[in-house]
Phi, psi and omega in degrees: 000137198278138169296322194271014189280335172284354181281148142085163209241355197279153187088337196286144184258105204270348175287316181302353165089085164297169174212087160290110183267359170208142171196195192211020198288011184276340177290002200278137142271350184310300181327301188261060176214105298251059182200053184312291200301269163002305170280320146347292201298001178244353179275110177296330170333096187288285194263149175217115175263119186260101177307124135313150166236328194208181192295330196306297167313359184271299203314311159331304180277027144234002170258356187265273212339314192272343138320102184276356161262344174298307181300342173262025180214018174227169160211169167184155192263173177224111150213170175259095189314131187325295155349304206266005211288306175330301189306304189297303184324301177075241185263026176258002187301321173285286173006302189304325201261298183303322188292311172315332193278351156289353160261159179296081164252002176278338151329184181270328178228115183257136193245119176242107177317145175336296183296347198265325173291283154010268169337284169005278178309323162271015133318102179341323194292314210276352168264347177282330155314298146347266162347304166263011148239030152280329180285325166226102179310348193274325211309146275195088163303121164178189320330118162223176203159195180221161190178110209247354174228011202260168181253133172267128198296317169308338195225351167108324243227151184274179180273113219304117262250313216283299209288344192280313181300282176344310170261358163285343170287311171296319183319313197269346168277344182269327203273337156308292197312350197253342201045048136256209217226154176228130138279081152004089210243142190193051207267129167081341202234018184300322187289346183257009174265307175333271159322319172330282183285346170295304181292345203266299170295358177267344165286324195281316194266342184293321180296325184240006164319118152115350195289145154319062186018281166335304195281000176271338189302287206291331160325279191305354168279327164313331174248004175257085169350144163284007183173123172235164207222108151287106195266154174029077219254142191225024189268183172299152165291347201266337139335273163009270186331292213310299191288343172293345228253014151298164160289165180281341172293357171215008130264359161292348141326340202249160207191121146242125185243149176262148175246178158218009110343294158259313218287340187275353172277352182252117164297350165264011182300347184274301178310339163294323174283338205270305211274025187274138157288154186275037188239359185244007211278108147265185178221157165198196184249298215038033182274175173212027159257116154330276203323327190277350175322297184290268192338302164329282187295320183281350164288291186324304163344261199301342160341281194300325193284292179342297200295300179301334184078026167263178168301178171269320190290352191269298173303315209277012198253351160279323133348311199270316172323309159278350166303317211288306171315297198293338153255008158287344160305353179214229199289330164315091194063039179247180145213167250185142174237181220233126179263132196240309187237107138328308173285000000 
């Protein structure tokens, strides 16, 4: 297959069910002017997971829910993206920022005391949070993440590591305590997700030591998401190696997807790909146009078939099998728990 075979959308056998597993189109507006269904119905894209980033975006993605035709072709997540984490704070962001600076974040694995996480949880955003996915059990925590380069426009300044550790810790405890799957944001900080997850498996084995096997298997949902998703993944490969050669009970966990949104900027996107098992391989968008979506999706497609040496029916029908999988770890065609105090 020719590189340039990746331009254009022709050809693609769209009967077989694309699956864009992280997108933003709730952000289109073209989308949301009351005639939702209607534009869905022109996108060949069958599933679309549309990421929250911020509160503002929840509310949309509970008015596209409440659609019935919409709801059998989306699924989405709510969460607040390392962007957005300043904004949400609003004018407690300094406050905030002095509080942190009494924990250990400087580290490789940066530690947020107990009372800080605490707080945390009792913030509005994070009971609002509660809230929608005690209401919709399919939901997705995400976006959330880390991100060591982006700048806040307002202030000239990137956005501070510490408040970004911070609300990624809750995010990610709450979406263990809920067993659902998490989408990822992971720009700069891969070697510290790493690490991340290392300690956590050595907490997780240390905790079952001595245990059955099952009950140690059945363990690890206590220190674990049931499924995380590095959307638009742009670390090393050598990151990569690192999270298979995890136990398996917690790198079959790990689902990495590519875009050509970002991911097309890079010369190592083919060993990245490559070095992905093909039971963990998503395609996505990251996009926040609709129109753009089928065009979009079918350059990753055809990518991924270039790199893997596969068919196009071969990505899309291994890429949707795994979404289907990846959100079905959790409450989607699942089961889901349901957090009644937080705090």
């Amino acid at each position: 297959m020719a590189m340039d075979s990746i331009n254009g959308d022709e050809d693609i056998p769209w009967m077989l069910g694309v699956f864009d597993v992280h997108n933003h189109v709730q952000q289109d507006s073209a989308l949301v002017t009351g005639r939702e269904e209607e534009q869905l119905e022109q996108v060949r894209t069958r599933w679309l997971a549309l990421m929250g980033y911020n509160r503002v975006g929840w509310n949309t993605l509970e008015s596209l829910l409440q659609l019935p035709k919409a709801r059998h072709r989306i699924v989405v997540g709510f969460g607040i993206h390392p962007w957005a984490v300043e904004c949400t704070l609003g004018e407690a962001r300094d406050s905030w920022i002095k509080r942190v600076q009494g924990s250990d974040l400087d580290g490789l694995i940066p530690q947020c005391d107990n009372d800080i996480l605490a707080a945390c949880q009792g913030l509005e955003w994070y009971q609002d949070l509660v809230r929608l996915l005690n209401t919709y059990p399919n939901a997705i925590v995400g976006e959330i993440g880390l991100d060591r380069m982006a700048v806040n426009r307002n202030t000239g300044q990137r956005y501070d590591y510490r408040l970004q550790w911070l609300f990624f810790r809750v995010q990610w405890d709450l979406a263990v305590k809920l067993h659902r799957p998490v989408s990822l944001h992971c720009v700069r900080a891969a070697t510290t997700f790493v690490a991340f997850i290392q300690q956590r498996v050595r907490e997780w084995q240390q905790q079952s030591r001595g245990q059955r096997r099952s009950d140690k298997i059945a363990l690890s949902d206590q220190f674990f998401p049931t499924a995380i998703m590095l959307h638009s993944y742009s670390g090393s490969t050598e990151v990569l190696r690192q999270i298979y050669a995890l136990p398996d009970a917690v790198s079959r966990r790990i689902f990495v997807s590519f875009s050509e949104t970002i991911n097309q900027r890079s010369p190592q996107i083919g060993e990245r790909i490559q070095a992905v098992p093909a039971d963990r391989l998503l395609v996505e968008t990251d996009l926040s146009r609709l129109n753009q979506v089928d065009v979009t999706i079918s350059k990753v497609i055809r990518r991924v078939a270039i790199v893997r040496q596969w068919t196009i029916t071969q990505v899309i029908e291994t890429t949707t099998a795994n979404a289907h999988r990846f959100y079905s770890m959790g409450g989607i065609g699942g089961t889901s728990s349901k957090v009644e105090d937080c705090q």
